[in-house]
C-alpha positions as CSV (number, residue, x, y, z in Angstrom):
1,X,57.7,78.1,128.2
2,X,56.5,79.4,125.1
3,X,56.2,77.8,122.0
4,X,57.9,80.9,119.9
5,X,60.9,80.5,122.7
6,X,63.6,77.6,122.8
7,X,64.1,76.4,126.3
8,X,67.9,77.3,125.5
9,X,67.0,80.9,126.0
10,X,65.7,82.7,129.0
11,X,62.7,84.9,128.1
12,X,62.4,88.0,131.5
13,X,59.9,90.7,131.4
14,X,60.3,93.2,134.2
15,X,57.3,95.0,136.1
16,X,59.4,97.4,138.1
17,X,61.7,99.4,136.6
18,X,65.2,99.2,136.8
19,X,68.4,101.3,137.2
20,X,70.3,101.5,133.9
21,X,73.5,101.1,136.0
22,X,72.6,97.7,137.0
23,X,70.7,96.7,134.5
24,X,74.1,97.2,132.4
25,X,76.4,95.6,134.7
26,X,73.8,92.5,135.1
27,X,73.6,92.3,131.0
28,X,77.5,92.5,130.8
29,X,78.0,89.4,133.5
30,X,75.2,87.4,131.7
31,X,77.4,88.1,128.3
32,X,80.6,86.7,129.7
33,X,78.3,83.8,131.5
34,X,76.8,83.3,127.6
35,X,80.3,83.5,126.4
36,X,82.0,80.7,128.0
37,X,78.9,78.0,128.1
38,X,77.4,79.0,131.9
39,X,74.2,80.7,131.4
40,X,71.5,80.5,128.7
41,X,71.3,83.3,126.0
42,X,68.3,85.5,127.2
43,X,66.1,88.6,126.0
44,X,65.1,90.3,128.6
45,X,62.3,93.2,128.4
46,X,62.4,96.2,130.9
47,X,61.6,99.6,131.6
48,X,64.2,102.6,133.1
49,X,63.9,105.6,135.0
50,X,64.8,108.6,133.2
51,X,68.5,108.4,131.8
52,X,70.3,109.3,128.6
53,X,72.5,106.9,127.8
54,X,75.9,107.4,124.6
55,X,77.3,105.4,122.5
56,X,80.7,105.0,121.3
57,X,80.0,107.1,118.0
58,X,78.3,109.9,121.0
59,X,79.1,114.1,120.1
60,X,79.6,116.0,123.5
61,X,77.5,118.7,121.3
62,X,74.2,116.8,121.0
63,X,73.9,116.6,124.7
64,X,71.7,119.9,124.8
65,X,70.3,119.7,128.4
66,X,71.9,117.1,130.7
67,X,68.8,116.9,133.4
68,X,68.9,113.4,133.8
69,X,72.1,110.8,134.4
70,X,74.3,110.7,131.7
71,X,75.8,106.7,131.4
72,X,78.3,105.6,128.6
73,X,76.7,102.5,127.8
74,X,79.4,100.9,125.1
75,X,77.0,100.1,122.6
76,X,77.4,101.7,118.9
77,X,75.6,104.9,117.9
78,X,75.0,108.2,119.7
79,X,73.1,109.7,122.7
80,X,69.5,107.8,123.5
81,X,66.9,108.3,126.3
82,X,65.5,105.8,128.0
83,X,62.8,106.5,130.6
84,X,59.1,105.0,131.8
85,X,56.9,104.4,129.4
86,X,59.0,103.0,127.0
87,X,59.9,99.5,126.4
88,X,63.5,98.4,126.0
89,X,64.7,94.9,124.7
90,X,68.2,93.8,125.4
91,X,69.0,90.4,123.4
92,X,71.8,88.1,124.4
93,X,72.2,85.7,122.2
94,X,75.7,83.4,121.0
95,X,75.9,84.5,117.3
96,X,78.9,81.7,116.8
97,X,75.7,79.4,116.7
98,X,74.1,81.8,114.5
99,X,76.2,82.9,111.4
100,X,78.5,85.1,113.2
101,X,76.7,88.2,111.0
102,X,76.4,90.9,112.7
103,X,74.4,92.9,109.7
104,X,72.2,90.0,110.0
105,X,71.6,90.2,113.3
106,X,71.0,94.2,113.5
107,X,68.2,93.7,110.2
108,X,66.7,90.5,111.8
109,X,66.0,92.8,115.1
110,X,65.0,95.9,113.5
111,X,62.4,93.5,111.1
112,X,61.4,91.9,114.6
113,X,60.3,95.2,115.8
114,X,58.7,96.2,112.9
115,X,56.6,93.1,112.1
116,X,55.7,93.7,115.7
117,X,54.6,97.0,115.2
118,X,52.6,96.0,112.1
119,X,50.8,93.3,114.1
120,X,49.4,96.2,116.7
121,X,48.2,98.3,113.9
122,X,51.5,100.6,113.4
123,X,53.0,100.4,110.0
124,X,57.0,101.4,110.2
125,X,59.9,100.8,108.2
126,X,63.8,101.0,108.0
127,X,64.6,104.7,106.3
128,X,68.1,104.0,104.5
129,X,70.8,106.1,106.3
130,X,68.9,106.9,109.4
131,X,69.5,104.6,112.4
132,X,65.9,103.5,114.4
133,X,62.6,102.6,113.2
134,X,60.4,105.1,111.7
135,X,56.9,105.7,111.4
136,X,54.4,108.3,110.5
137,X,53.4,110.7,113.1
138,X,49.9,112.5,113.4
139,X,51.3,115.8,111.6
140,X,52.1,113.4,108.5
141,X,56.0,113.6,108.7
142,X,58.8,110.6,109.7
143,X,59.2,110.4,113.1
144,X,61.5,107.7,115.7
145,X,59.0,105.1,117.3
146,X,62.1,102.9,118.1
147,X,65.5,103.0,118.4
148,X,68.4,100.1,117.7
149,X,71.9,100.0,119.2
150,X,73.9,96.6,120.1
151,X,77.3,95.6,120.5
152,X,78.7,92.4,120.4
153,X,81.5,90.4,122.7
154,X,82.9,87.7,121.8
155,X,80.2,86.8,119.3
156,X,77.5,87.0,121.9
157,X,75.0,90.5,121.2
158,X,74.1,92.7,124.2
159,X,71.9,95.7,124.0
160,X,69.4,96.0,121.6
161,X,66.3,97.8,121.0
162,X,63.3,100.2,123.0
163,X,60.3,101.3,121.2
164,X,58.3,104.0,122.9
165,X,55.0,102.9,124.2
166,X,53.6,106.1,126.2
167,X,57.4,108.2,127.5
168,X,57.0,111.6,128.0
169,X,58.5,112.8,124.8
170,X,59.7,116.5,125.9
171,X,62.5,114.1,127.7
172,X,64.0,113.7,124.7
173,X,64.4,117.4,123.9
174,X,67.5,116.9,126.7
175,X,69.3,115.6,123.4
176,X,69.6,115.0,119.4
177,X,68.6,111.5,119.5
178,X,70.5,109.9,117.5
179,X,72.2,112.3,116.3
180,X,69.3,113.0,114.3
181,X,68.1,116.5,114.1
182,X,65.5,117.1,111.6
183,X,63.2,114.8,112.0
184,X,61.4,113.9,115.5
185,X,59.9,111.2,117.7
186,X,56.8,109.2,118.4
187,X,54.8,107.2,120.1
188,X,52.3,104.5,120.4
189,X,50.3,106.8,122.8
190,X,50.6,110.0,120.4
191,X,49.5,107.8,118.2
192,X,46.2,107.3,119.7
193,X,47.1,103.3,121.0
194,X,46.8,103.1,124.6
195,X,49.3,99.6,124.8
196,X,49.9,98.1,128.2
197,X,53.8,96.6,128.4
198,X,53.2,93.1,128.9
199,X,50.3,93.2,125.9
200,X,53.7,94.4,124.0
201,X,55.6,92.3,125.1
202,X,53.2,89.3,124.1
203,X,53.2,90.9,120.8
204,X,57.0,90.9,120.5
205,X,57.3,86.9,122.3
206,X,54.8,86.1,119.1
207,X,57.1,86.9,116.8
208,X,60.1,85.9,118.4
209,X,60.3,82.6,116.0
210,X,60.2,84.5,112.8
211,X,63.1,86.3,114.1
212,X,64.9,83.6,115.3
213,X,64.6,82.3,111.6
214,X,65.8,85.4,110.2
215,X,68.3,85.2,111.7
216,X,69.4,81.6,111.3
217,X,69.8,81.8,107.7
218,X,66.5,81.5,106.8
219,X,66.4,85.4,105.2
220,X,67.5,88.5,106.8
221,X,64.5,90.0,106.0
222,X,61.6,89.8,107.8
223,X,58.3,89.8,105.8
């Protein structure tokens, strides 16, 4: 076990990829296990064949180009692709021992990500009104390196985040991610870092503490 993770949670990184169909259905029973007392929390790091994936807050008109499976996933927000090459993060963890904040818990994951980021050389930030993390792509303008969406059941968080490592990014052209139109989407590869998952995934697990304290009332905010 690692030193940045309790023993109460379970920490799984994936080397295949899996279906977002059962990866959702597997990350709904682990919820309700988290729920009532049976299973540990758990964050649990993975990678998905091509799928676009809505939200509850999803518009029918940013679906531009359907070519992959289209899954309601009952998390907030709007449409999001998810696909190889990019990392996703789905947290479980019991927020009744934990504040029971769910702003806290959405600012203590996005800082997570970004402190992350800032740790493998990427600077990226919050942008007020815009849901994700942003960063600055290689023709100077804002662009989406990672994107947030949770919801929570009975005060236990599923979902989470995905940050995009080396996707192909035309897949996202298939919608508005986010909802967002003017403004477009990055990665560490475009970028000119050539990241392996599991070096990210180290990356993230060294971190893990910090936001573990965030989130335990020890400041939302991430330095």
């Amino acid at each position: 076990m690692s030193p940045h993770v309790p023993e109460t949670i379970e920490w799984r990184a994936e080397q295949s990829r899996i279906g977002y169909r059962d990866a959702l259905n597997e990350m709904t029973d682990r919820n309700r296990a988290i729920a009532e007392g049976k299973a540990r929390e758990m964050v649990w790091l993975l990678e998905h064949p091509p799928v676009y994936t809505a939200g509850t807050s999803a518009d029918a008109a940013e679906l531009l180009d359907p070519r992959f499976e289209v899954v309601e996933a009952g998390r907030g927000g709007r449409y999001t692709y998810h696909g190889p090459g990019q990392r996703v993060g789905y947290v479980m963890l019991d927020l009744k021992e934990r504040g029971r904040d769910v702003r806290c818990f959405v600012h203590s994951l996005e800082g997570w990500v970004i402190a992350t980021l800032a740790d493998i050389g990427v600077e990226s930030w919050r942008s007020e009104g815009r849901i994700g993390i942003w960063t600055r792509d290689i023709d100077g303008g804002e662009a989406k390196i990672g994107a947030i969406g949770v919801r929570v059941r009975r005060w236990v968080t599923m979902h989470g985040f995905s940050v995009n490592l080396a996707p192909d990014l035309a897949h996202f052209a298939g919608i508005v991610p986010c909802g967002i139109e003017e403004f477009g989407v990055t990665s560490l590869a475009r970028l000119g870092i050539d990241l392996a998952p599991a070096a990210f995934d180290e990356a993230l697990q060294a971190r893990f503490g910090d936001f573990l304290g965030a989130l335990e009332g020890k400041g939302c905010a991430l330095p």
